[in-house]
C-alpha positions in Angstrom: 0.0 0.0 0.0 2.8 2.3 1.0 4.4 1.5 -2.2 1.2 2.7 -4.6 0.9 5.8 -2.8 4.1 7.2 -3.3 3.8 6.2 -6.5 0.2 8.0 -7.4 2.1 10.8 -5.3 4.9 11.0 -7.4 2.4 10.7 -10.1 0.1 13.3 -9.4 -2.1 10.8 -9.3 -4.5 12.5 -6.8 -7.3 10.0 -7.1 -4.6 7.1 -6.9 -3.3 8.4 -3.8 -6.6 8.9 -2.2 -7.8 5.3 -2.6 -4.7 4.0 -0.3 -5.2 6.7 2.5 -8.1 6.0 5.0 -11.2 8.7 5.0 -9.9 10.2 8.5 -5.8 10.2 7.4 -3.6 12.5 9.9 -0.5 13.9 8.0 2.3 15.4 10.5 4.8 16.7 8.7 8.3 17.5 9.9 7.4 20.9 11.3 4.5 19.7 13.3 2.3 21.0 10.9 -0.7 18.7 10.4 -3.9 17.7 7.8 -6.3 15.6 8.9 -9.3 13.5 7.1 -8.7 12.4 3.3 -9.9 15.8 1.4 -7.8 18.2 3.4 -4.7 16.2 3.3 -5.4 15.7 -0.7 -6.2 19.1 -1.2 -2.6 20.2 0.4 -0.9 17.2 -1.6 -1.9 18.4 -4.9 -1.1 22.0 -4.4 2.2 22.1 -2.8 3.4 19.4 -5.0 3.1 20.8 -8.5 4.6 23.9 -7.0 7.4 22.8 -6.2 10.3 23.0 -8.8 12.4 19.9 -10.1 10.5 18.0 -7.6 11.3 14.3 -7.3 11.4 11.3 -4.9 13.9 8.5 -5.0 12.3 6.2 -2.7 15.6 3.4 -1.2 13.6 0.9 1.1 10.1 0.8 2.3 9.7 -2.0 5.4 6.3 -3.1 7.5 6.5 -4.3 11.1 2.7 -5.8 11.2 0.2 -2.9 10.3 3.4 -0.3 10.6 6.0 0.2 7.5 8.9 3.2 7.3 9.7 4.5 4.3 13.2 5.6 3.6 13.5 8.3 0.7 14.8 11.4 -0.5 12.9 13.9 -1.8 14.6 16.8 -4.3 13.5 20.2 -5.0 15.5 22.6 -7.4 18.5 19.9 -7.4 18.6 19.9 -3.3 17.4 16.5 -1.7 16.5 15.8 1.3 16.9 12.9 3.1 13.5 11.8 4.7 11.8 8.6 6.6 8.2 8.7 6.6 6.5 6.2 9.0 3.1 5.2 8.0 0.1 3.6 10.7 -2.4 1.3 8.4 -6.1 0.9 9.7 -7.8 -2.6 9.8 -8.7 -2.2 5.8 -4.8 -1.7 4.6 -4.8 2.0 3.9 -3.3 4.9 5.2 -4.2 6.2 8.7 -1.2 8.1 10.3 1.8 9.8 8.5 4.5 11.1 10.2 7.4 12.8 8.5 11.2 13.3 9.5 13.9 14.8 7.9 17.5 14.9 7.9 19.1 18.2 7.8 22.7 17.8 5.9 23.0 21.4 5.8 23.1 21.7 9.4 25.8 18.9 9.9 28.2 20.5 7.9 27.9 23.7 9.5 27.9 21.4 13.1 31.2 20.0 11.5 32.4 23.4 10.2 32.1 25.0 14.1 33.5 21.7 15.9 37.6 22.5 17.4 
């Protein structure tokens, strides 16, 4: 399931992508920003992504634990990726209920490695 919707995502394949997500989804994303229910998270989805310049998602390893699965990716915008695991909660029915998003920050370990004696 995790696999389709990053694909319909990737897609923009909104109707795809709604099919795998349950009707009362919660998005968290890594700024503690949230959507919740299946239109408002869609609605966001299919704005912000067309938006967004050079976008793309190279998506290395998805894994379930029972009705859990992490997905490891990297998304890039305007030639910068970002290095992301996405951990996704599936209901009783095999589609989406809960995504949480965090995000590596390369940027700041350089400049970490940059300051360090």
């Amino acid at each position: 399931m995790v696999e389709r919707f990053l694909d319909h995502m990737v897609a923009h394949d909104w109707d795809g992508m709604a099919d795998c997500v349950a009707d009362d989804v919660e998005r968290v994303g890594p700024f503690c920003d949230a959507y919740r229910g299946k239109a408002e998270y869609v609605r966001f989805i299919s704005e912000l992504l067309p938006s967004l310049g050079g976008y793309a998602m190279n998506v290395d390893r998805v894994v379930y634990a029972g009705r859990v699965a992490t997905a490891e990716l990297t998304e890039t915008v305007d030639g910068t990726g970002t290095p992301e695991a996405l951990v996704f909660d599936l209901d009783a029915d095999g589609r989406i209920a809960h995504i949480s998003i965090y995000i590596q920050r390369p940027e700041l370990a350089a400049a970490l490695e940059e300051e360090a004696p």
